[in-house]
C-alpha positions, 0 to 999 in steps of 0.5 A: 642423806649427806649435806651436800645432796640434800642442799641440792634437792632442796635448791631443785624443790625450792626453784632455786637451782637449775633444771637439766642444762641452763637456759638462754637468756629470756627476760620474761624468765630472769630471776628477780623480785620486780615484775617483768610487765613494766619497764624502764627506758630511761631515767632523766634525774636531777640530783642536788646534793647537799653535803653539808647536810649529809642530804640530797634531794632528787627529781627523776622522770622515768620513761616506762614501757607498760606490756600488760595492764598494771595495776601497780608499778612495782621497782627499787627504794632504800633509804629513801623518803618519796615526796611526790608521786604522779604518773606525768605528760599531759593528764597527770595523775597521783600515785599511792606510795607504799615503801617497804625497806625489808623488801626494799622496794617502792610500790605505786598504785595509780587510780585506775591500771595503767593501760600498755603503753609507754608512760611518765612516772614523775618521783621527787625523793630525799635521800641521806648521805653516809661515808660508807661506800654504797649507795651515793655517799661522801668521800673525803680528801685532802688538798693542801693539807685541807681536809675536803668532802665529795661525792662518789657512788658504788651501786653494784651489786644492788644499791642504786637503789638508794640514790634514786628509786629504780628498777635495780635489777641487771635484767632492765637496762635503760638510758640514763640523762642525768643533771647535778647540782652542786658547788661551782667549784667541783668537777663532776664526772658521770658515765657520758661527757657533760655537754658543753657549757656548765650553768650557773645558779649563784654559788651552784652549778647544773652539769648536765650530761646526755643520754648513756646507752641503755645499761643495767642500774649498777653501772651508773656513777656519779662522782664530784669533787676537787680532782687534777686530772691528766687526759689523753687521746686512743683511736677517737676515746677522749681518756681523762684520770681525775685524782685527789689533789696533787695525785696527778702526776701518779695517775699518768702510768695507769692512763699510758697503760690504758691507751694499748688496753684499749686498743689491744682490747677493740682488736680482741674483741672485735668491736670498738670501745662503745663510748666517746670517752672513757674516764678513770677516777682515783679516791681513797674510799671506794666499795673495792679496789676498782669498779667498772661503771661504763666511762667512768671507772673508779679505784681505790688510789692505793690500787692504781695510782704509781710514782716511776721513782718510788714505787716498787714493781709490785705496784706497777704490776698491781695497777696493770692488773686491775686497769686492765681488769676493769677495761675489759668490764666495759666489754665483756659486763657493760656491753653484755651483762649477766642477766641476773647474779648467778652469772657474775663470773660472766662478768668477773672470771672473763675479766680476771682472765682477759686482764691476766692475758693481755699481761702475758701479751705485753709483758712476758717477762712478767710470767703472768700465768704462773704468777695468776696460778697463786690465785688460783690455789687460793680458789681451789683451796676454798673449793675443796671446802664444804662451805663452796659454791658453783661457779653459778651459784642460786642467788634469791636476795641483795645480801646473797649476790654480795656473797658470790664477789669471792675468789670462786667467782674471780678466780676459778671463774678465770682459771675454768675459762683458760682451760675452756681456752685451751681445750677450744683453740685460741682462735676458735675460742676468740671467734666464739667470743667475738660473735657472742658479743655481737650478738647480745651487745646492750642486752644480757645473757646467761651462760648458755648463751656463751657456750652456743657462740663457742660451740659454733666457733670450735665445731665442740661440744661446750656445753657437756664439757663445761658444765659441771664445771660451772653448775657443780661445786669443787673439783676432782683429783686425777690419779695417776697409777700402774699395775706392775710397779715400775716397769708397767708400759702404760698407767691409768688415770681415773679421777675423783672428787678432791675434798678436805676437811669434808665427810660424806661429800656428794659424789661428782664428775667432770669432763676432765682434759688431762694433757700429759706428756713424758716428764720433760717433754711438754711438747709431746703432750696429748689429750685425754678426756675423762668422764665419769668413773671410766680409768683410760690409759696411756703409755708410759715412757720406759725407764721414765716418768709422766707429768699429767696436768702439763703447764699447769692449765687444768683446774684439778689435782694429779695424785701420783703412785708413788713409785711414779711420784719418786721418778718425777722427782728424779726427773725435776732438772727437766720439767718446765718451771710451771710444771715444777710449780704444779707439782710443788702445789698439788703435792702440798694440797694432797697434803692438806687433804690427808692423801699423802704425808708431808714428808712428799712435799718436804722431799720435793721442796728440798729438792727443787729449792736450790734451782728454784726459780721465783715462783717456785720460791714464792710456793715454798716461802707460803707454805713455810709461813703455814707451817710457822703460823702452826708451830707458833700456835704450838709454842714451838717454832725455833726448830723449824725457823732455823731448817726454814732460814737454811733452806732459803739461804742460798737465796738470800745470799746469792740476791742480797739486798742490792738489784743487779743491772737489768734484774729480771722483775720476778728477781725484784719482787722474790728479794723482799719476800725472802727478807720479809721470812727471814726477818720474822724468822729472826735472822740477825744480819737481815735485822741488822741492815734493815734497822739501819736502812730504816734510819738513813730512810728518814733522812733521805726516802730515796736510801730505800729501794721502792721494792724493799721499802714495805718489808724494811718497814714492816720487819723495824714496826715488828720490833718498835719502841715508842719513839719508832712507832711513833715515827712511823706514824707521824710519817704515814699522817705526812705522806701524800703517797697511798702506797706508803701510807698503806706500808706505813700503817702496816708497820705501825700494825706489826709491833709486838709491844702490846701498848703499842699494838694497843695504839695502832689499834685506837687508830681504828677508831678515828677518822685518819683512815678511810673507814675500810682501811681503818677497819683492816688495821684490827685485822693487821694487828691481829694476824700480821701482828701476831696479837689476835687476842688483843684485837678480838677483845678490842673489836668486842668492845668497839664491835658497833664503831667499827661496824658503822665504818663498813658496808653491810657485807664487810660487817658480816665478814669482820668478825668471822675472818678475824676469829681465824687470826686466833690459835685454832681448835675446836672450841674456838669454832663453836666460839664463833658459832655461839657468838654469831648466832647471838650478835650476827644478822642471818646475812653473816650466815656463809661468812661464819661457816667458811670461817668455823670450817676453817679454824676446825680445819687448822687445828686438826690439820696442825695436830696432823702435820706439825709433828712430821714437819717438826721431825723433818726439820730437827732430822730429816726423817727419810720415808 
């Protein structure tokens, strides 16, 4: 029995997986470990944080609505130490506590079962501060070179329940009233506005802040500190973005964009932004680049904030991107939320795919699907592993719902929505939505429940299209053949489950939407459904070629006979840019399968690079730096930077180092990654003017393009000597900017000079640096600076200082993805499977086997590839 299928009847057996087609939301039947018989209506929580100490103390009364008699109140704890337990109003009564931090919960045994009924559960906890971003932790800053200390949370997905016991599972939304007290001087900011006037108690201060609407746990927040801020003003939302001192001036971007997210978003959705304010706050040390707490998201200050006069177009398209991920959150995930973890890409792949949506609206210029296609391929390259997932994936503990934050959730989440689209109709497919939100607004759903209010808006079948798209994992490849060769009047499309690196895969089937056209004519396209094994056909244009998958939309592969495959080639003058790009992407990922030599895809590279628009290039230049990473691990990679360096070259000349007068954006972010290839391929003129850019940057910070900066810096840090290093240094402890300083810190990671690498990396081990971001220098020098034996044995032996500057989850992740930064083969697997076993929790499990099928993957890909990609470049072989 193959491993696939047997995971299969194992989750059935085990209640883990679904049975026949997912159910509508039913909180009775949620997963969960907390019983369903008590539940919260709302929280009203007195927090006195101390950080001084590193502690807090903490009072909260807990509204319940009891249903069934309980003999015991069962909810969430971590870390915490409960003081005083009583059932409240006007007979009081004790509570015996029982904690359990395997289980992490609290259990309270009243005197005698509580009767149904709406009760007062009274906790008065202590709590511990730590600099990791989970729970309620401290987050340092600077003002006037000061070093200063606040406060901020990250709860989700489950840790909320380490600043206050709580039932901290989606499924039980309630009202939240919350009071802080804290230095005089700090501002804080929560989910609701504080209610006017601030009460002083000497040096200290209570902010109290009314009643949120009902929300699950893992959307309150707290944040507290010395911020700047800017505020402004969209359709009745007071908007407010808090930043680290002196920073204001850089959040002013994200709070204009926020103004037409809002309002584009209301219009969309057709419901109004649900809250009276919607606050935004900047930190360097967040659980990730944005969370969307409900009225008070935060970022990571290097993912949002933006300076019009140094910061490049991909910064200012980056901020975009995540603010308008984050503010259709507040819909779609806040206003509904998923009913339990298996559905989070109800809540992320929605905002992944509205964010990228409301790019193309506003900026079109910007290409923003063709440039979300990159995403994509890295989902669909994951997808076609062994070591994938569904869509909706069986989540049983805390440690597994971290490990569905991944780009299946993100990132085929969004790509499955956009052909779901597609295939419904953008009006119907908005109506559906529109409904759906308002009927489950402040409740959760499942997916089924998405899928009846799109059915009834399209008059289609959603759920026999959609579901094995979301319940099943991978994909399929289409193939696209016809019998007689070359002067056949129709082909016939089948399709097949697409895998790489897989033996004995299960063998799946989807509803399929092939929309096809003659190569060149996207406008004559037409549907065809496949499902199951059946091959359908349809006519072949005479004397031409079919484009299948047109524009890209699809989330599948198409293999063409080869006879067809040649024809498209001829015909590539004509295809649209996103067809050129799928063509280009699926061809190299049939490679990567073993389905066709890489010769097909060198052939087609070859041919479109020339008129290559940007995003083309930009597959291109990522497939040359796979292809230099092999030949580096092979020692020999000079033959095949020098055809690499020819093949771009044109590009290079025709762009130069110079924007022209009302440069196309896609122009401005291809200019710096060509240099950025040419530089590490070692191409002297690119080295020559960007050493001597970098020297007149130290004297004047504007003789740098702000688009050009980081690939200068990086391509001078490769080659530094002390004195250079040690410049870059002083400036990135100097600069007040996140953006250059992660630019500079990247630099500094790049140098080849071991001593020096050994220097960047003892930077990991002091408190310069965020923690994640100090962590992620080791990870820099390892694979952008070539040096991953030197990082492995440095992490080895610093393994538990690193580990304590990281979440659970980022710790379970460290090691596994740094193994993939070493030459890969077969041994260097098992490597990481022997040394895991020994030093990894059970939790690290899904990281080491994605990370071990990887490496065995790149070292028989490399033995594979490598000799047909050498021999192409040294002479062209022709097939």
């Amino acid at each position: 029995m193959n491993r696939s299928l047997l995971t299969l009847l194992l989750l059935h057996f085990l209640g883990l997986g679904p049975v026949g087609a997912e159910q509508p939301f039913s909180f009775a039947k949620t997963p969960g470990k907390l019983p369903k018989t008590v539940v919260p209506l709302e929280y009203a929580l007195v927090l006195t944080p101390d950080v001084e100490a590193g502690t807090f103390g903490g009072f909260v009364e807990i509204t319940v609505d009891v249903t069934a008699p309980a003999a015991q109140l069962v909810l969430n704890a971590l870390g915490l130490k409960i003081t005083e337990a009583k059932i409240g109003g006007t007979t009081p009564m004790p509570l015996v506590v029982a904690l359990d931090a395997e289980a992490q919960t609290l259990t309270l045994t009243p005197p005698a079962p509580l009767p149904p009924g709406r009760h007062l559960v009274d906790l008065t906890f202590t709590g511990t501060l730590n600099e990791q971003p989970q729970g309620l932790y401290i987050c340092r800053y600077k003002k006037d070179g000061k070093e200063l200390r606040g406060l901020a949370t990250q709860f989700e997905p489950a840790d909320a329940r380490r600043m206050l016991p709580c039932w901290d599972e989606p499924a039980f939304r309630a009202k939240f009233k919350l009071h802080v007290i804290l230095p005089r001087e700090q501002t804080v900011v929560s989910n609701m506005p504080r209610k006017p006037g601030i009460e002083p108690q000497g040096k200290l201060a209570v902010w109290e802040f009314p009643p949120s609407p009902p929300m699950p746990t893992y959307l309150l927040a707290l944040f507290a500190g010395e911020f700047d801020k800017v505020e402004d003003e969209v359709d009745g939302v007071k908007l407010g973005f808090y930043t680290p001192p002196g920073k204001a001036a850089q959040a002013r971007y994200a709070l204009e964009i926020s103004k037409e997210i809002l309002r584009d978003f209301a219009e969309y959705f057709g419901t109004k932004y649900p809250l009276p304010k919607l606050d935004q706050i900047a930190l360097p040390n967040t659980g990730a680049g944005g969370m969307e707490n409900w009225g008070a998201i935060v970022y990571r200050e290097d993912a949002v904030l933006f300076d019009p006069a140094t910061s490049s177009q991909a910064q200012r398209e980056r901020v975009y991107s995540i603010v308008a991920h984050e503010i259709a959150h507040q819909w779609f995930g806040n206003l509904v939320t998923m009913a339990w973890w298996d559905n989070l890409w109800l809540n992320e792949g929605f905002a992944s795919w509205m964010a990228t949506k409301q790019m193309a609206l506003r900026h079109p210029a910007w290409k923003p699907w063709l440039r979300a296609a990159g995403g994509k391929e890295t989902a669909m390259r994951l997808d076609a592993r062994a070591t994938t997932h569904p869509i909706q994936m069986p989540v049983r503990t805390e440690s597994e719902a971290n490990d569905v934050f991944d780009e299946i959730t993100y990132q085929k989440g969004q790509a499955v929505i956009r052909m779901l689209e597609t295939w419904l109709g953008e009006e119907p497919f908005r109506n559906g939505v529109r409904a759906y939100l308002k009927k489950h607004a402040l409740s959760n759903t499942t997916t089924a429940d998405l899928w009846t209010a799109l059915a009834a808006a399209s008059k289609k079948d959603v759920t026999r299209f959609a579901k094995g798209w979301t319940e099943q994992p991978g994909f399929p490849v289409v193939q696209v053949t016809s019998f007689p060769e070359e002067n056949a009047a129709r082909v016939t499309a089948w399709q097949q489950r697409f895998t790489v690196n897989q033996r004995n895969a299960e063998e799946l089937f989807w509803t399929v939407p092939v929309w096809h056209a003659p190569a060149g004519n996207p406008t004559e396209a037409r549907l065809l459904l496949l499902a199951g094994k059946v091959p359908q056909g349809y006519a072949m244009p005479p004397e031409g070629a079919v484009k299948a998958n047109v524009g890209g939309v699809g989330y599948y592969r198409v293999q063409y006979q080869d006879w067809i495959f040649k024809r498209l080639i001829k015909t590539l003058p004509y295809l649209s840019e996103a067809d050129r790009l799928n063509l280009l992407q699926d061809t190299w990922a049939l490679v990567e399968a073993a389905r066709v030599p890489a010769t097909d895809y060198l052939r087609l590279a070859e041919a479109v690079a020339e008129t290559a628009s940007p995003t083309e290039l930009e597959q291109i230049l990522g497939v040359l730096w796979t292809a230099d990473r092999m030949a580096r691990d092979a020692g020999k990679a000079e033959t095949l930077r020098a055809w690499a360096l020819g093949l771009v070259r044109p590009h290079l000349d025709r762009l130069g180092w110079t924007a022209a007068p009302e440069e196309n954006t896609l122009v401005t972010q291809l200019r710096p990654r060509l240099l950025a290839l040419a530089g590490a391929f070692g191409d002297a003129e690119t080295l020559r003017v960007a050493r001597g850019r970098f020297v007149k940057w130290f004297a004047d910070p504007a003789a740098i393009d702000g688009n050009l900066r980081s690939t200068v810096l990086t391509i001078v840090g490769r080659e530094a000597d002390s004195d250079t290093w040690t410049q870059l240094h002083r400036r990135a402890l100097k600069t007040t900017s996140a953006e250059q300083k992660r630019e500079l810190y990247t630099a500094l990671a790049t140098a080849r000079d071991p001593a020096l690498a050994a220097q960047t990396l003892e930077l990991s081990l002091t408190p310069e640096l965020p923690p994640r971001d100090a962590t992620r220098l080791v990870s820099r020098v390892a694979d952008a600076g070539r040096q991953p034996e030197a990082a492995w044995a440095f992490a080895a032996k610093n393994l538990d200082a690193l580990h304590a500057k990281l979440t659970a989850h980022q710790a379970n992740e460290f090691v596994p993805q740094l193994f993939t930064t070493l030459p890969a083969s077969d041994a260097r697997a098992v490597e990481l499977e022997t040394w895991a076993a020994k030093n990894l929790p059970p939790g690290a499990g899904p990281s080491v086997a994605k990370a071990a099928d990887e490496i065995r993957f790149q070292a028989a890909f490399r033995k594979r590839v490598l000799p047909e990609i050498e021999a192409w470049s040294a002479g062209k072989p022709r097939r």
